[in-house]
C-alpha positions as CSV (number, residue, x, y, z in Angstrom):
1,X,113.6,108.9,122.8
2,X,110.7,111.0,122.0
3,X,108.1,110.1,119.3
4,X,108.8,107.8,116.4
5,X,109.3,109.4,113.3
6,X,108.6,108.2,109.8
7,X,111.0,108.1,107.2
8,X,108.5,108.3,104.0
9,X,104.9,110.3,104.1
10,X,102.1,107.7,104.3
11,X,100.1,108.0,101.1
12,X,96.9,106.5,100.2
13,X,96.4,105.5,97.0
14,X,92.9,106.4,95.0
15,X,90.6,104.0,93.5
16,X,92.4,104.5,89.8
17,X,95.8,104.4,91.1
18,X,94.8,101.3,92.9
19,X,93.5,99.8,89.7
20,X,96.7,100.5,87.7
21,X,98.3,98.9,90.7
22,X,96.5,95.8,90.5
23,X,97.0,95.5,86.6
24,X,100.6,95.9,87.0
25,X,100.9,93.2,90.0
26,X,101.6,89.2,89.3
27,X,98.4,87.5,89.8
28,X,99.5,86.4,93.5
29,X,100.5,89.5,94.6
30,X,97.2,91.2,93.1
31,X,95.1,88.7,95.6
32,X,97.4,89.8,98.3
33,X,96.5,93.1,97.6
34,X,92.9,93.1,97.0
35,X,92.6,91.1,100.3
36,X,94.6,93.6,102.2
37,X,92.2,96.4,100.7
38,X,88.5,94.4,101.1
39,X,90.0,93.3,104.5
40,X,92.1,95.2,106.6
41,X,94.2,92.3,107.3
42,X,98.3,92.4,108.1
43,X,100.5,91.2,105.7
44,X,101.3,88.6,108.4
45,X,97.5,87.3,108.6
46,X,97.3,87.1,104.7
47,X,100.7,85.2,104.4
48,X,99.2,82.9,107.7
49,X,95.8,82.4,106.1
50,X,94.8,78.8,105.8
51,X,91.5,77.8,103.7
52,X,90.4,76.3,106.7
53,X,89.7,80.0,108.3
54,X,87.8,80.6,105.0
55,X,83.9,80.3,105.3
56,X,82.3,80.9,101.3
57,X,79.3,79.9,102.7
58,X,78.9,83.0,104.7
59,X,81.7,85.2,103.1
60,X,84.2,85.6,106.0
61,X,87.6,84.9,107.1
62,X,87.9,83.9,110.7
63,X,91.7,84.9,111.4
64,X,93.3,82.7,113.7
65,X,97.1,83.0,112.5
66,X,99.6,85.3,111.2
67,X,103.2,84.0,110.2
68,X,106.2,86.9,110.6
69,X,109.9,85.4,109.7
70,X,109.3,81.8,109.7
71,X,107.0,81.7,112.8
72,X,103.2,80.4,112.5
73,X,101.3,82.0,115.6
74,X,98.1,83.9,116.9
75,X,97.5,87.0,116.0
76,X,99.0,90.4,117.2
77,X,96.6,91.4,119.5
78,X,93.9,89.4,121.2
79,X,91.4,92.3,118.9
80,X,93.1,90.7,115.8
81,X,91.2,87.4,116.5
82,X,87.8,88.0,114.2
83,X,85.7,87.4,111.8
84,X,86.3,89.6,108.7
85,X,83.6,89.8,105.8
86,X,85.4,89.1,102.3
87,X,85.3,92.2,100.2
């Protein structure tokens, strides 16, 4: 099979062009975002957050979940099970 190849060039976006991003985004979708950014988080452990894994207090995100196509469950890897500091 050999090594997996990608279809697009990865591209990482600069501070500006992340701004414009964020301006452009619904409000939602902008959170998503800017938690994926400050974070490092999957897609899957920002769509399975629950306010219950959010600490304020302390300014962290304990991830405990992900959901991926309809299905609530741990995380990916038994690494992905941590504390995160909110951006």
């Amino acid at each position: 099979m050999g090594r997996k190849r990608l279809k697009r060039e990865k591209r990482i976006l600069d501070d500006d062009q992340l701004r414009v991003l964020l301006v452009e985004l619904p409000a939602e979708i902008g959170l998503m975002v800017r938690t994926a950014v400050s974070t490092g988080m999957r897609v899957s452990e920002i769509i399975g957050l629950k306010w219950r894994a959010v600490d304020l207090e302390y300014g962290l995100v304990h991830l405990q979940e992900r959901y991926y196509r309809g299905d609530t469950d741990e995380p990916k890897t038994d690494k992905s099970k941590r504390p995160l500091p909110l951006g």
